[in-house]
MARZA-158116 format. One record per atom (N, C-alpha, C, CB): residue in three letters; x, y negated, z. Coordinates in steps of 0.1 Angstrom, whole numbers, plus 5000, padded with zeros to 4 digits. Glycine has a CB too. Example, Ala and Ser with C-alpha at 12.3 -4.5 7.8 and 13.67 -1.06 7.14 Angstrom:
<nodes>
ALA513250575078 ALA512350455078 ALA513250335078 ALA511350455090 SER512850225071 SER513750115071 SER512950005079 SER514150065057 
</nodes>
This chain:
<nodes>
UNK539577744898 UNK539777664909 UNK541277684914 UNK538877704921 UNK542277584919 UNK543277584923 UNK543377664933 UNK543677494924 UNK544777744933 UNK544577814948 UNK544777764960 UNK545277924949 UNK545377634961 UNK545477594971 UNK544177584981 UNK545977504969 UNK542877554971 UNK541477524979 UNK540977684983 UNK540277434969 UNK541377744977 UNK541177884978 UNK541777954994 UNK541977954966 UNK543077874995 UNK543777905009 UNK543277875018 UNK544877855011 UNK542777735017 UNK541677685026 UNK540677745030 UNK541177595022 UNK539677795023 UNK538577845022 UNK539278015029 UNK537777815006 UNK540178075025 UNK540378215032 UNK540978225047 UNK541378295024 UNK541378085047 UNK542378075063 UNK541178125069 UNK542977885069 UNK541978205083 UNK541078245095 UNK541578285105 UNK540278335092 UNK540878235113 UNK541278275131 UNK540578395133 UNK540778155143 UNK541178435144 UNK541578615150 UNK540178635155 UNK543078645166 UNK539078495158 UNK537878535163 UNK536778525154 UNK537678465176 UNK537278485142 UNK536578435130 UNK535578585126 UNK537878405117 UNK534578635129 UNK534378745122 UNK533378755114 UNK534278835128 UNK533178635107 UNK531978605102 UNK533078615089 UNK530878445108 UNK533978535086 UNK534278465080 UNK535778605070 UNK534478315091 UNK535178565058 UNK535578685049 UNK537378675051 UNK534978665030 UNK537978765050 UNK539478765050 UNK540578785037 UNK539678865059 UNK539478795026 UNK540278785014 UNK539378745001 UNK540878935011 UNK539878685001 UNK539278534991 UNK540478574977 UNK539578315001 UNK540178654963 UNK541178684959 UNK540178604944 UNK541778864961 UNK541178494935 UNK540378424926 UNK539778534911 UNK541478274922 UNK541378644914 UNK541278714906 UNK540578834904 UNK542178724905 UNK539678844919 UNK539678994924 UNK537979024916 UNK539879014945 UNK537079094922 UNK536279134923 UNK534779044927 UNK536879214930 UNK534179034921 UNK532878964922 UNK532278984935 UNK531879004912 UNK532078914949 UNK531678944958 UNK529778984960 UNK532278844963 UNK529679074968 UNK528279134968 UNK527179034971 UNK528179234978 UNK527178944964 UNK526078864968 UNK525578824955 UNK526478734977 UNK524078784952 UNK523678774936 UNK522578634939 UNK522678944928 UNK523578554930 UNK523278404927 UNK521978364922 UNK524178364916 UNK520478354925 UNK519278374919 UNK518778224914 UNK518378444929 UNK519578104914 UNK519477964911 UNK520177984898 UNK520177864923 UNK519377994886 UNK520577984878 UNK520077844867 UNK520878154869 UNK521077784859 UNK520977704851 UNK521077764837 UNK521777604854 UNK521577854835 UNK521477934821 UNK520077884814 UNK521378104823 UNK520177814802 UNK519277794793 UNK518177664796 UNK518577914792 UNK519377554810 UNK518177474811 UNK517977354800 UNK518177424824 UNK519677324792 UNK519377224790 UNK518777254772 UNK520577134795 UNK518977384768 UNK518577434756 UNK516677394761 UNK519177624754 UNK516277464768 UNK514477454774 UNK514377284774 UNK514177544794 UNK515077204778 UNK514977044780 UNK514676994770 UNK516076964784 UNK515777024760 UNK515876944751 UNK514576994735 UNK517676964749 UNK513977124741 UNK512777184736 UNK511577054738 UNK512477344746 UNK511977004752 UNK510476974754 UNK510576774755 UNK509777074773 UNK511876754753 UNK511476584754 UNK511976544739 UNK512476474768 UNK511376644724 UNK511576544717 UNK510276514713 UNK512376574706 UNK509576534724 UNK507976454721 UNK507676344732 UNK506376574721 UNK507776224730 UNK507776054735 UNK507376114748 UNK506475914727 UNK505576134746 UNK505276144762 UNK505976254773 UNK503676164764 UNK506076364765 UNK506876434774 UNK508376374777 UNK507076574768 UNK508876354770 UNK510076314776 UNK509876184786 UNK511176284763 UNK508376104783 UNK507875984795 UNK508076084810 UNK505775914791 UNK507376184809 UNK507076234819 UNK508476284833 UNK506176344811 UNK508876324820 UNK509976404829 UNK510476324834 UNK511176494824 UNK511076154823 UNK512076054828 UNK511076004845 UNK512375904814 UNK509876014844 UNK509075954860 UNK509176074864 UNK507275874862 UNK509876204865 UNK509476294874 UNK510276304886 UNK509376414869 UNK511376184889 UNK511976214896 UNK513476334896 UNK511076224902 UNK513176394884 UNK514076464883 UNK515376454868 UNK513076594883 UNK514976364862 UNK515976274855 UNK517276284854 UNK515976174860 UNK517776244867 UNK518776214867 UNK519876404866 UNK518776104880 UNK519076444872 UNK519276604874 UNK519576674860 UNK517876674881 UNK518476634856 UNK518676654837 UNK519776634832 UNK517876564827 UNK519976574833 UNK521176464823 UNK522676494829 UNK520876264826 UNK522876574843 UNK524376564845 UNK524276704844 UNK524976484860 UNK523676774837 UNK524176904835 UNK525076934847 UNK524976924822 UNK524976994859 UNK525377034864 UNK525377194862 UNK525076974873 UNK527277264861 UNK526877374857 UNK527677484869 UNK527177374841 UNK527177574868 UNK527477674883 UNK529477754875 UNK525377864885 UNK529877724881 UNK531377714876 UNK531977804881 UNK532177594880 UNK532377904896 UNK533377964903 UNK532578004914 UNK534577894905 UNK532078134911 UNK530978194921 UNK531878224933 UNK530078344915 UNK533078294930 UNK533578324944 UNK533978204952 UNK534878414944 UNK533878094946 UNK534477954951 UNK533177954962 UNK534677804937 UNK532077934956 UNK530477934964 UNK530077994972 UNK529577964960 UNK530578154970 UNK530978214981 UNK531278244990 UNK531178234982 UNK532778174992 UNK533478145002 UNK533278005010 UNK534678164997 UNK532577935003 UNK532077835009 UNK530977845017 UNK531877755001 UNK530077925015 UNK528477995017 UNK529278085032 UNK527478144999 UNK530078125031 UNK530778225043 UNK530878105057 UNK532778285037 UNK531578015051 UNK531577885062 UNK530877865066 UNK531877785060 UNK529377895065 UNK527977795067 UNK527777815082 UNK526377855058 UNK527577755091 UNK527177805104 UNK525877795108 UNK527877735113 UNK524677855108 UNK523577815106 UNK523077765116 UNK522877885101 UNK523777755132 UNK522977725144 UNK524277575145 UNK522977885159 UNK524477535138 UNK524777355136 UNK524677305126 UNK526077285138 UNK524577405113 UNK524377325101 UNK525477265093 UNK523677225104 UNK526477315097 UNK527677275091 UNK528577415087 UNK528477175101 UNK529577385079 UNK530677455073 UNK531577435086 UNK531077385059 UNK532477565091 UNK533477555101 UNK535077625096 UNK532677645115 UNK535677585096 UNK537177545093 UNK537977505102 UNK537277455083 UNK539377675101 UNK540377675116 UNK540077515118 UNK542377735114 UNK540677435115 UNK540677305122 UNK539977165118 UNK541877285124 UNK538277225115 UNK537877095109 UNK536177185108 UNK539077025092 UNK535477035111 UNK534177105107 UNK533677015099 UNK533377145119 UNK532377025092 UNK531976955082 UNK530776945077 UNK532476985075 UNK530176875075 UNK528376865071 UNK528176885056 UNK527676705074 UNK527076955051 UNK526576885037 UNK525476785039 UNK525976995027 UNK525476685036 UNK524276595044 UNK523376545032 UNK524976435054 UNK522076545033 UNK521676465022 UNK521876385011 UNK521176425024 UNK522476295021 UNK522776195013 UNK524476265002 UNK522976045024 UNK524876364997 UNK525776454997 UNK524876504984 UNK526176565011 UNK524076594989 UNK522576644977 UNK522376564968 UNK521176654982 UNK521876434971 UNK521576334961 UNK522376254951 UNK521176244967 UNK523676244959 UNK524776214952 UNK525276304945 UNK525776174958 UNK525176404939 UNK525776534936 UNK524676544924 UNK525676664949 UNK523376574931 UNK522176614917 UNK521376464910 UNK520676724925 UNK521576364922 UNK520276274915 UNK519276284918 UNK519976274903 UNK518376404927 UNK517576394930 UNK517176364940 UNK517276444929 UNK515776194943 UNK515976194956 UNK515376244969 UNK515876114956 UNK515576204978 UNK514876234990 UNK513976144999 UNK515776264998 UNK512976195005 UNK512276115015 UNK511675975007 UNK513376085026 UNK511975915011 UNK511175735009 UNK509775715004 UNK512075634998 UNK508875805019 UNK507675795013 UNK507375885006 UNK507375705009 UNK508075975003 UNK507276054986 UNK506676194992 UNK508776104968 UNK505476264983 UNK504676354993 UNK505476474997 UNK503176414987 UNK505076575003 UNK504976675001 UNK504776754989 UNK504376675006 UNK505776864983 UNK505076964972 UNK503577024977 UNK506077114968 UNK502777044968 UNK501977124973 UNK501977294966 UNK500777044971 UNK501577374971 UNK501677494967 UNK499977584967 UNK502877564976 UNK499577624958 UNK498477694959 UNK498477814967 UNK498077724947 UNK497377834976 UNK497677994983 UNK497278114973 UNK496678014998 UNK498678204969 UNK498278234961 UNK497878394968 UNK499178194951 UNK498078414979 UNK497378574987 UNK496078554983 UNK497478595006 UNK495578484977 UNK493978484968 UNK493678414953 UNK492878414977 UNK494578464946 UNK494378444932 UNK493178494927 UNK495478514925 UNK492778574935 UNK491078654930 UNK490478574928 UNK490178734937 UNK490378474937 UNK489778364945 UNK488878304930 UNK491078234954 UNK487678264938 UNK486878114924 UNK487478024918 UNK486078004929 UNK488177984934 UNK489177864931 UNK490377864924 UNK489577804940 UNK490978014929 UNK492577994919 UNK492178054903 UNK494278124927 UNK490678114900 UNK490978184891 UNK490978024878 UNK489778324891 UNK489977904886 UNK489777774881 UNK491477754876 UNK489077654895 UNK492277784882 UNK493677724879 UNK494377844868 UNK494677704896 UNK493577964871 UNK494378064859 UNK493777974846 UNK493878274859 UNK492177994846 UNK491877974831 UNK492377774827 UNK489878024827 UNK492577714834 UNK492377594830 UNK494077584825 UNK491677484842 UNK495277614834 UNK496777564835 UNK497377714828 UNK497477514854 UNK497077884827 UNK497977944823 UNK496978064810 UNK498877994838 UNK496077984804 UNK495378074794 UNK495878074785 UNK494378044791 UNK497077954783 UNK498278024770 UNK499378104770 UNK498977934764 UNK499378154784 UNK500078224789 UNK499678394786 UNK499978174801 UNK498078404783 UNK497578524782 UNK497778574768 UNK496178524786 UNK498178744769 UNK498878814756 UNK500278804760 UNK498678714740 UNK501278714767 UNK502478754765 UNK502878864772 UNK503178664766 UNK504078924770 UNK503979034780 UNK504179084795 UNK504479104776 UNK503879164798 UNK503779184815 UNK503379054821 UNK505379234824 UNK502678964812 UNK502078864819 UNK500178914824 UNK502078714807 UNK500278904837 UNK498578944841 UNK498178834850 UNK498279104852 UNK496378844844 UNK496278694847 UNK495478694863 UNK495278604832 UNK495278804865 UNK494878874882 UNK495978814895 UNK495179084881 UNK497178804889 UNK498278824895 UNK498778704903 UNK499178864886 UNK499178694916 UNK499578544916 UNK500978514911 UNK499578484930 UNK501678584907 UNK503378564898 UNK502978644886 UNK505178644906 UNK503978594878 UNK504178634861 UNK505978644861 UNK503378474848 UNK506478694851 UNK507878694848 UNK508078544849 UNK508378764834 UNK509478474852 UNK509378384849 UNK510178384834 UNK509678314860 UNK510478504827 UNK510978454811 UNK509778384800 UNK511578604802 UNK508878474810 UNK507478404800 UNK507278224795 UNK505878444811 UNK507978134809 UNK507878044808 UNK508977984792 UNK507978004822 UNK509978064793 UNK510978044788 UNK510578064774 UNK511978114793 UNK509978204770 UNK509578224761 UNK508178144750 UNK509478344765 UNK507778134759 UNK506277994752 UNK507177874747 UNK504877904768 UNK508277814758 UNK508577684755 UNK509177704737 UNK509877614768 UNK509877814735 UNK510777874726 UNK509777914713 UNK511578024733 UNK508977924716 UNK507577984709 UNK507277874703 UNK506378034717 UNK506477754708 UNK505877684708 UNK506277524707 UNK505177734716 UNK506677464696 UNK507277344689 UNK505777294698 UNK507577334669 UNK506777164706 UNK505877064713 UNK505576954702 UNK506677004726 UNK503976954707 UNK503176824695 UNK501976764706 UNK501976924678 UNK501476674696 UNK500276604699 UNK499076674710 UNK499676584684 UNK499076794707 UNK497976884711 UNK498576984722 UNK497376974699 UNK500277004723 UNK500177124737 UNK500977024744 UNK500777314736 UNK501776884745 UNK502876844752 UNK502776874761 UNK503376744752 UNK501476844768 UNK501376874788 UNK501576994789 UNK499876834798 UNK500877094784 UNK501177244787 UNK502477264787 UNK500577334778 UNK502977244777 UNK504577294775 UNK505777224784 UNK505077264760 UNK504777074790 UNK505677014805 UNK505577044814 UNK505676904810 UNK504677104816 UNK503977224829 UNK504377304833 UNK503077294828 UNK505177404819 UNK505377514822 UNK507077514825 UNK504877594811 UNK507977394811 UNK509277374813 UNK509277314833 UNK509777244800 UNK508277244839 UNK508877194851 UNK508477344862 UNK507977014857 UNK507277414856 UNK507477524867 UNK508577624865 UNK506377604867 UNK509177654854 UNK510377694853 UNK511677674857 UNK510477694844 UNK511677494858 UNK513177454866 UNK512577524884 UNK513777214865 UNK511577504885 UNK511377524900 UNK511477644904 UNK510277484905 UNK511077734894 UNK511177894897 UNK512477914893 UNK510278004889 UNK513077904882 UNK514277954881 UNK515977854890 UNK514177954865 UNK515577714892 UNK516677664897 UNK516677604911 UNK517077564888 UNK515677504911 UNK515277384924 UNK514777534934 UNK513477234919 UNK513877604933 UNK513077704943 UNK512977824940 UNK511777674944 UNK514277894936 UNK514478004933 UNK514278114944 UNK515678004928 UNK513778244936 UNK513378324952 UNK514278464948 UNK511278374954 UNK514178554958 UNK514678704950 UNK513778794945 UNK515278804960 UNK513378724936 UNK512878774925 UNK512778714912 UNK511778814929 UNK512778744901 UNK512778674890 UNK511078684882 UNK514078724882 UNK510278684890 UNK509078624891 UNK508878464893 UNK508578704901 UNK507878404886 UNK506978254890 UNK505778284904 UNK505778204873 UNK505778184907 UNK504678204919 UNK503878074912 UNK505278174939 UNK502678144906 UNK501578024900 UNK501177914909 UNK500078104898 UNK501077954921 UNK500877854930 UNK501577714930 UNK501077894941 UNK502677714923 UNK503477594924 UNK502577534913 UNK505277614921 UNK502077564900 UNK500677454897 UNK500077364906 UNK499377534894 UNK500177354914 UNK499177274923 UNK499877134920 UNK499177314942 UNK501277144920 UNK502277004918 UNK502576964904 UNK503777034924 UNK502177024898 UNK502077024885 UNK500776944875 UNK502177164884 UNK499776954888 UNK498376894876 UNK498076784871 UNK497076904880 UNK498676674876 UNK498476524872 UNK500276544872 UNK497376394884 UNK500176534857 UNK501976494856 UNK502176374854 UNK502776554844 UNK501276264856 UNK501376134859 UNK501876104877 UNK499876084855 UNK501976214883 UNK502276174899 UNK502776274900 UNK501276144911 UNK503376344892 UNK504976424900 UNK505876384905 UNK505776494894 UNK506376254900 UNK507176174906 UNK506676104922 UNK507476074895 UNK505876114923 UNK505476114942 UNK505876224946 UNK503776104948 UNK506476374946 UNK506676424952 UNK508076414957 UNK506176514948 UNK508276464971 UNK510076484976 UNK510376594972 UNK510576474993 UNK510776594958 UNK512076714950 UNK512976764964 UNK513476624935 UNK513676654964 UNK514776604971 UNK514776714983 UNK514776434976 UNK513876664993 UNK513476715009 UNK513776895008 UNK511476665014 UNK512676884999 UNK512177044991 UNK513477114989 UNK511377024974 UNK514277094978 UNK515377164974 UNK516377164984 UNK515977114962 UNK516977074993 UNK517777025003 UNK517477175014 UNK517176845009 UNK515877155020 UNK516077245030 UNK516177385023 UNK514777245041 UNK515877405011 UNK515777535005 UNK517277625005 UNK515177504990 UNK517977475001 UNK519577545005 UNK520277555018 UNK520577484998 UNK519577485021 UNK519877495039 UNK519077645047 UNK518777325048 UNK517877685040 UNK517777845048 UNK518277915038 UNK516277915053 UNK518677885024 UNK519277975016 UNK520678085027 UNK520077855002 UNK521077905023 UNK522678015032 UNK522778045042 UNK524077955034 UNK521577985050 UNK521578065069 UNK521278215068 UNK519977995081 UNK520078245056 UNK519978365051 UNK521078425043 UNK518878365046 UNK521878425039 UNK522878455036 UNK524278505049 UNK522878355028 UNK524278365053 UNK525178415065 UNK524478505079 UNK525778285071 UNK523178525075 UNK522778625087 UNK523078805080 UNK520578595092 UNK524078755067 UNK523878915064 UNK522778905050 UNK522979025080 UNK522178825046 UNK521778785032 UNK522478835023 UNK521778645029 UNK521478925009 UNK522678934998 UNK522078844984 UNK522979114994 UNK520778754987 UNK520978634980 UNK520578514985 UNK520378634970 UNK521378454972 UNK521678334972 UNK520878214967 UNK522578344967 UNK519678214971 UNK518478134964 UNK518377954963 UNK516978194973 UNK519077914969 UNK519377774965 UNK520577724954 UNK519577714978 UNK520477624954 UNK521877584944 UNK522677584945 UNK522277504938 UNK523677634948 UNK524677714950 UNK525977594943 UNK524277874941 UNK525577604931 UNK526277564919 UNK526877404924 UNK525077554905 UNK526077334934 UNK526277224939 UNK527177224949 UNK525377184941 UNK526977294956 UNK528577324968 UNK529977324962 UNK528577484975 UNK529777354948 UNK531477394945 UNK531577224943 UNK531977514928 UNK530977174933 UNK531677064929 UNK531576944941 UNK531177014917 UNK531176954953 UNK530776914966 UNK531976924972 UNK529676974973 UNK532677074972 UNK533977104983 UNK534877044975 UNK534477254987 UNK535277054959 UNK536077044953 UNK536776864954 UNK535477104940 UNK535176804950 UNK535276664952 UNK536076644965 UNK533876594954 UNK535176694977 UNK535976694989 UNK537476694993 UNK535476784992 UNK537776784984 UNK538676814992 UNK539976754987 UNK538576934993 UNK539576704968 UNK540376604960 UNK540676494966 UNK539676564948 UNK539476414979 UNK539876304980 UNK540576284992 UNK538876224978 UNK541476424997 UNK541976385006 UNK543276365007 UNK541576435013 UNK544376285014 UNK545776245013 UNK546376395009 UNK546576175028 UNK547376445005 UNK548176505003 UNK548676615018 UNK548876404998 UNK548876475025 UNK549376565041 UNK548176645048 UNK549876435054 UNK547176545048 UNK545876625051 UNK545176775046 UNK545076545050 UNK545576775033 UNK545576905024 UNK546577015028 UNK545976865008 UNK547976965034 UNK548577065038 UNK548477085050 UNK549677065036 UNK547377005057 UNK547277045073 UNK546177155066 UNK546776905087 UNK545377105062 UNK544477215060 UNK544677335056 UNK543777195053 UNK545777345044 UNK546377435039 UNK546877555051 UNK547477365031 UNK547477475058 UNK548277635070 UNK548077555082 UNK550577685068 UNK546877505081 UNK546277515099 UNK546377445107 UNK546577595108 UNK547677365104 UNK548477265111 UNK547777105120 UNK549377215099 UNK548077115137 UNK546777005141 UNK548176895141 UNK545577045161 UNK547076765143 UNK548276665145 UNK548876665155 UNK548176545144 
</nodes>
């Protein structure tokens, strides 16, 4: 990243104390751990749509477009320091002389995934009772190919999430497992990228959105991932040391940003300067 955007992002006023005071491109990895990652998604993708219907599926899942622009997480301290800006009690990024929204319509344009217009709710299984009749209905029916791999227990309401990684890798998609193996690739983007947690565990419960992969595309991805990065970084800036939303999307968000602005306005920004 150029250092000029870097300047930007370190500038700070005397009452600033939220806001970090050395932003060094060269320096030291800041204490915060990135848990959204894209590592290995498009290798896992390209596992699972060279079979027609799966690749039908994903293209209606609403998540499409997301696929395809490889968006890739680029300059963590850049994210960083952007994540420092977040003000969580307006919802905006604050800057000596300028304040600023990430707004939906920002999200969408960025990932492709959309928001709102009618589409449901995710649903999530409760999983504080995996014992349950009912969830055990969802172990043996959605994760019995899952049983044997390792530190996978089928008692449990999370599993590793490499396990998911590992089956897709395992298991050449055909005639006979494609839904399983789209099941498992879409609970994986959700555990590991869209709904990442601090932990690198799956929460089985997210099956629930998963069982008719003919109507995953009714759900709001969009809404879902949007607020997820919105308490990501509130939790973060309360003193958070992760980073569970996409992260990866802010950089090329500020960068865009900040490309498209005149020259003079860059140097107002640059050293603070009001008109």
């Amino acid at each position: 990243m150029d250092m000029d955007v870097y300047m930007i992002l370190s500038s700070k006023e005397s009452d600033e104390k939220n806001i970090s005071t050395s932003i060094n491109p060269l320096g030291t990895q800041h204490d915060i751990t990135f848990r959204s990652n894209l590592e290995d998604l498009e290798d896992l993708h390209n596992h699972v749509v060279v079979h027609e219907s799966a690749s039908q599926v994903l293209q209606n899942s609403g998540l499409a477009r997301f696929f395809e622009i490889r968006i890739k997480r680029d300059d963590q301290q850049l994210a960083y320091a952007i994540i420092e800006r977040w003000w969580y009690n307006t919802n905006s990024f604050h800057f000596p002389i300028f304040e600023i929204g990430f707004t939906p319509l920002d999200f969408v344009h960025l990932t492709g995934i959309p928001i709102g217009n009618g589409r449901r709710r995710l649903e999530h299984a409760a999983t504080n009772r995996w014992k349950s009749i009912e969830n055990q209905k969802l172990e043996d029916t959605y994760f019995r190919p899952m049983h044997g791999y390792a530190h996978y227990n089928k008692h449990s309401p999370e599993f590793p999430i490499s396990c998911l990684a590992n089956y897709i890798k395992d298991n050449p998609v055909n005639d006979e497992n494609w839904e399983i193996v789209t099941r498992y690739f879409l609970l994986w983007v959700i555990s590991k990228v869209l709904m990442a947690r601090t932990t690198t565990r799956a929460s089985k419960g997210w099956i629930a959105s998963l069982r008719d992969l003919n109507a995953i595309g009714n759900y709001d991805w969009g809404s879902a991932c949007f607020s997820h990065l919105y308490s990501s970084m509130s939790a973060v800036a309360r003193g958070g040391k992760n980073m569970c939303g996409m992260a990866m999307v802010l950089e090329y968000w500020f960068y865009i940003y900040f490309r498209t602005l005149t020259p003079f306005l860059q140097y107002r920004l640059m050293y603070g300067l009001q008109l």
